[in-house]
C-alpha atoms as one frame of an Amber mdcrd trajectory, in Angstrom:
protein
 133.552 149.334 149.335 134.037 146.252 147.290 132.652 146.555 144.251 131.260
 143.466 143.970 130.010 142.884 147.094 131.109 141.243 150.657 133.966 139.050
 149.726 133.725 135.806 152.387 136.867 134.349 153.758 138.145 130.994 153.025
 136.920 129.811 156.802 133.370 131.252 156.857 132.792 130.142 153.550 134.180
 126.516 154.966 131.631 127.147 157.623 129.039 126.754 155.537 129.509 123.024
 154.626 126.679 120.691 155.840 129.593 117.717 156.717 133.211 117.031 156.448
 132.717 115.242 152.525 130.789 118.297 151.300 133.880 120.774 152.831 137.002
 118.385 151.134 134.779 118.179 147.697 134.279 122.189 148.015 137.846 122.808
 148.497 138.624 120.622 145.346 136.501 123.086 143.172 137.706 126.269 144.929
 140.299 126.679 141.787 139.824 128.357 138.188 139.936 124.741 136.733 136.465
 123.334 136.568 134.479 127.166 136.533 133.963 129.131 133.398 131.644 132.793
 133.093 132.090 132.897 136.739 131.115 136.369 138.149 129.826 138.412 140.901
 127.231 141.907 141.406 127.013 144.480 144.057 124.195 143.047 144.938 125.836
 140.144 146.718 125.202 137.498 143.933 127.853 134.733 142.542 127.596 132.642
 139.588 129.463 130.132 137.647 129.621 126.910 135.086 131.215 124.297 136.481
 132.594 121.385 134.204 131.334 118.176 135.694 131.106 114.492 134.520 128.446
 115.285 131.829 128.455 116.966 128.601 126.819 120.458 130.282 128.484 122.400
 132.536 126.316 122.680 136.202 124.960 125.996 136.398 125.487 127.406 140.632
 123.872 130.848 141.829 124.255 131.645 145.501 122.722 134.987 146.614 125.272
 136.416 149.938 122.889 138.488 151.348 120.517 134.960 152.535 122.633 133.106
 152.053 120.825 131.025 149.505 121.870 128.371 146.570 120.897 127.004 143.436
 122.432 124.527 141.989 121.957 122.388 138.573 123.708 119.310 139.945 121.381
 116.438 141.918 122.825 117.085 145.270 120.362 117.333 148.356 122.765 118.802
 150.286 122.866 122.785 150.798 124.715 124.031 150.000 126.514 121.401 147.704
 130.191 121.421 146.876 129.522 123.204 143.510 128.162 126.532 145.455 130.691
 125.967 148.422 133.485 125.637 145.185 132.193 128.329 143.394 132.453 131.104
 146.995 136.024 129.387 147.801 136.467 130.669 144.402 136.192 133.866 145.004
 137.631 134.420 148.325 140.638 132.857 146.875 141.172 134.508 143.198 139.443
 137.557 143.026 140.607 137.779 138.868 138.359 134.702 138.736 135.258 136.160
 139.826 135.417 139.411 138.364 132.441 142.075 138.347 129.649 141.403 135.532
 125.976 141.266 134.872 124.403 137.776 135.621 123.935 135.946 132.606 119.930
 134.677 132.477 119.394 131.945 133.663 121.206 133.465 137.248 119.382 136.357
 136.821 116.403 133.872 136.257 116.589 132.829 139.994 118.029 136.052 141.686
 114.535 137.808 140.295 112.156 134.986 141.784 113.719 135.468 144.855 113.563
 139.693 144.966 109.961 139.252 143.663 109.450 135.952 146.941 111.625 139.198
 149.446 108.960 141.724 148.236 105.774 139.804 148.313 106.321 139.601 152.787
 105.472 141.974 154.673 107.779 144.142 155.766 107.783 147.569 157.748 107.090
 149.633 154.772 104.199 148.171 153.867 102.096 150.451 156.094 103.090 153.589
 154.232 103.201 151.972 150.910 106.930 151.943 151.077 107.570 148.135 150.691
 105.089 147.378 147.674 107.106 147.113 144.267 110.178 148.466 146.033 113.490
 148.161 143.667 116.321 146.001 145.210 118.765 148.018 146.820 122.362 146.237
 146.228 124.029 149.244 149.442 120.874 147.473 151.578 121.951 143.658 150.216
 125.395 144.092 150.991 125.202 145.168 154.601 123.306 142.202 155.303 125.955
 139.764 153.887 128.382 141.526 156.003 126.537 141.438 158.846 125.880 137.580
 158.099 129.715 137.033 157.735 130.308 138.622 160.757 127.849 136.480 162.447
 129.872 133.324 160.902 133.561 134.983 162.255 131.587 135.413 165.571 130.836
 132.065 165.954 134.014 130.623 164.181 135.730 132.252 167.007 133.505 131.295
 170.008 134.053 127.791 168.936 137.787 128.061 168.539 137.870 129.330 172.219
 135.834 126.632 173.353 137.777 123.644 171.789 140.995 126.050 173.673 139.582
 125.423 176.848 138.892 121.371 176.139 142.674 121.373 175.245 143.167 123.178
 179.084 140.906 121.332 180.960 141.242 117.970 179.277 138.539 114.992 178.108
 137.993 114.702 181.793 136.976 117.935 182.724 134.577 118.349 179.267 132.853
 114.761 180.618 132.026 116.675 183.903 130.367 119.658 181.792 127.820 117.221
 180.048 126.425 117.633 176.812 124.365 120.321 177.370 127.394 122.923 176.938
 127.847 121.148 173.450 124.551 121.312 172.110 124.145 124.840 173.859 127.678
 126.086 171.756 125.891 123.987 168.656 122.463 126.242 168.704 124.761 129.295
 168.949 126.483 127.682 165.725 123.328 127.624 163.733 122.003 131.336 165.172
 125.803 132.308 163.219 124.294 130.560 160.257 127.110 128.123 160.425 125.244
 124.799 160.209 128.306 122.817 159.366 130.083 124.151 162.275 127.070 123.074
 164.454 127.452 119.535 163.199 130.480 119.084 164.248 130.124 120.527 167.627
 127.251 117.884 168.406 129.595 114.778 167.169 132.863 116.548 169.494 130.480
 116.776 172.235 129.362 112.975 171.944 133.466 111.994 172.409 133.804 112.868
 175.969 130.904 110.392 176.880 132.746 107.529 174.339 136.210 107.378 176.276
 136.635 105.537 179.389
């Protein structure tokens, strides 16, 4: 097992991205450059500093096992280029993100959300196993791989499907409709690939453009 956790690939991290600009700004801060007290937990948690344009560094969280971000920079995109960075990071240099205890103000945000994760119901609740139950960082990282699988999955339906446009042609995708799109688009976003599922619905619109 890794030691620190599921360790995403450079295409389901890429996956992620909510647009194209988001994915090329990502890839620009996927390098040891900008990122300082980077590090990573069993758990399935990655932080980092990253050096921006003002005098503090912006201070990025993700949590694996949601996925989930937080982010000191203003972005309103999720997740922004600084968490997208930050996991290209670590799929790329593993000396980079090295094992260590989150500093505080990470470990800040990874408790609100165990205490948020505890607080639902769950199926131990009846038998009083789910009330004040410790996190469980075996548990946490069998979900991230299962949700990285879920991204491969659907990274490789879509690469099939965009095979069979090449084999069939413009023409033949026009006949299909739209509806195979946005059906290939939902399956996108139940692989918790939203970016992928963006681009799906603009490919599907260019059949319908051409004349």
């Amino acid at each position: 097992m890794n030691p620190t956790g599921v360790r995403w690939t450079t295409e389901q991290v890429l996956a992620l991205a909510p647009d194209d600009s988001s994915r090329r700004a990502g890839t620009r801060l996927g390098t040891a450059g900008p990122w300082s007290e980077a590090g990573a937990d069993a758990a399935g948690a990655v932080w980092g500093l990253c050096r921006g344009s003002g005098s503090r560094p912006y201070q990025t969280v993700v949590d694996t096992t949601g996925p989930a971000y937080s982010c000191s920079c203003p972005s309103r995109k999720f997740p922004c280029k600084h968490a997208l960075g930050l996991l290209l990071l670590r799929a790329t240099d593993e000396r980079a993100v090295g094992e260590a205890k989150a500093p505080g103000w990470a470990e800040e945000w990874l408790e609100a959300r165990r205490k948020r994760s505890e607080e639902k119901p769950d199926a131990g609740a009846a038998d009083g196993g789910g009330a004040g139950k410790q996190a469980d960082p075996e548990a946490a990282r069998r979900r991230a791989e299962r949700r990285a699988a879920r991204i491969t999955a659907g990274t490789t339906e879509l690469e099939q499907r965009l095979a069979d446009l090449l084999r069939g042609g413009l023409a033949a995708a026009e006949q299909s409709g739209y509806g195979l799109w946005e059906e290939t688009a939902a399956r996108m976003v139940d692989a918790q690939a939203p970016g992928l599922a963006g681009r799906v619905r603009e490919l599907g619109a260019i059949p319908g453009s051409t004349r």
